[in-house]
C-alpha positions as CSV (number, residue, x, y, z in Angstrom):
1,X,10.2,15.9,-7.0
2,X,6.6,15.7,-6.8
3,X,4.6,14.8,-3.8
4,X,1.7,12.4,-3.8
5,X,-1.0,12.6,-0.4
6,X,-1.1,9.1,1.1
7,X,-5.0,8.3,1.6
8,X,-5.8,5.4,3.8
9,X,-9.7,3.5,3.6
10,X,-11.1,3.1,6.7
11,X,-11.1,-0.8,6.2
12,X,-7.3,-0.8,5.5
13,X,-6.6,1.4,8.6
14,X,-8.8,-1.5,10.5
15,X,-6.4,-4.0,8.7
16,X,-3.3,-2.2,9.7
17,X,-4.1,-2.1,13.4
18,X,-5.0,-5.6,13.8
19,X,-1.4,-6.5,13.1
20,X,1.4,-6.8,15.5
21,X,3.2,-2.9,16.2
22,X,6.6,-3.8,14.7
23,X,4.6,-4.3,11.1
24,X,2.3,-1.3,12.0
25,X,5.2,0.5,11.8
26,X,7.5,-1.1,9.0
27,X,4.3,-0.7,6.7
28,X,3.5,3.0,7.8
29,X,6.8,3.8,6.8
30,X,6.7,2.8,3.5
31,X,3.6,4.3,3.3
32,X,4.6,7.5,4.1
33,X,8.1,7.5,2.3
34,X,7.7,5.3,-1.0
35,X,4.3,6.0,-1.9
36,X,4.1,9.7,-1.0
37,X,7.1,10.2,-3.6
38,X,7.8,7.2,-6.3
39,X,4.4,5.3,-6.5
40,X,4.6,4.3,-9.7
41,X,8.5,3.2,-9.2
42,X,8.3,1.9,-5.4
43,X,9.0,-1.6,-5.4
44,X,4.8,-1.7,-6.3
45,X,3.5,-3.7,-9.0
46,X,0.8,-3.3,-11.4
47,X,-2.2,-5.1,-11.5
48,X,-3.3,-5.0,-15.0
49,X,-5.9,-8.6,-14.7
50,X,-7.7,-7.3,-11.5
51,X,-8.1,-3.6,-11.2
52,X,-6.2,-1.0,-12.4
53,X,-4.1,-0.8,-9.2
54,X,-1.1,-1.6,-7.7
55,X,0.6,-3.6,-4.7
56,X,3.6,-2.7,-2.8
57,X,5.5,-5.8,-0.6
58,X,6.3,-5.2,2.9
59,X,8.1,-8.5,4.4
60,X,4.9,-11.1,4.0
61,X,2.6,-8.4,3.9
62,X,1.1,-6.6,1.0
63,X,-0.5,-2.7,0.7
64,X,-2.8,-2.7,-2.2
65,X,-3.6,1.3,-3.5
66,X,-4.3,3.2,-6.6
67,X,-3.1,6.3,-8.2
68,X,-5.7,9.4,-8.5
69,X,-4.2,13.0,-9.1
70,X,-1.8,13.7,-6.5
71,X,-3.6,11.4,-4.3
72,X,-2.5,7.4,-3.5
73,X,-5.6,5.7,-2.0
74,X,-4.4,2.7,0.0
75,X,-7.4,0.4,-0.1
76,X,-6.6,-3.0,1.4
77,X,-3.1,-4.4,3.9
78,X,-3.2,-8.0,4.2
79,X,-1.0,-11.1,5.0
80,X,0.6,-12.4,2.2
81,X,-0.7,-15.8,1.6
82,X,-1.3,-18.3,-1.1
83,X,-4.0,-16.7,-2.6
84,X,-2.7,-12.9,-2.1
85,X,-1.3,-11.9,-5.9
């Protein structure tokens, strides 16, 4: 099974901290287990209107990322709302 590194934006890491610990840590491990191994299969979604990335659900909270070589780039974690896709 191939490995993928798990990448995380300064602005999502900023994201991720603001929110209470037991999320900080239900979100960092599915970070770290379903996108280091199955990104493309791991419960995340493709967005094919808005960018050419994906989302993966966490309770009401969503991790957006995209796929490079080897490499997931997380680029946004935000509270699902209304307007979150």
């Amino acid at each position: 099974m191939e490995k993928f590194e798990v990448f995380v934006k300064k602005s999502a890491l900023k994201q991720l901290r603001s929110f209470p610990k037991s999320i900080q840590d239900k979100i960092l491990e599915s970070m770290l287990g379903k996108l280091s191994t199955k990104p493309y299969i791991a419960d995340g979604k493709h967005i094919k209107k808005l960018t050419e990335g994906y989302r993966l659900r966490v309770g009401d909270y969503r991790i957006f990322y995209y796929i490079e070589v080897k490499k997931v780039i997380v680029t946004s974690i935000v509270r699902r709302t209304s307007k979150t896709y």
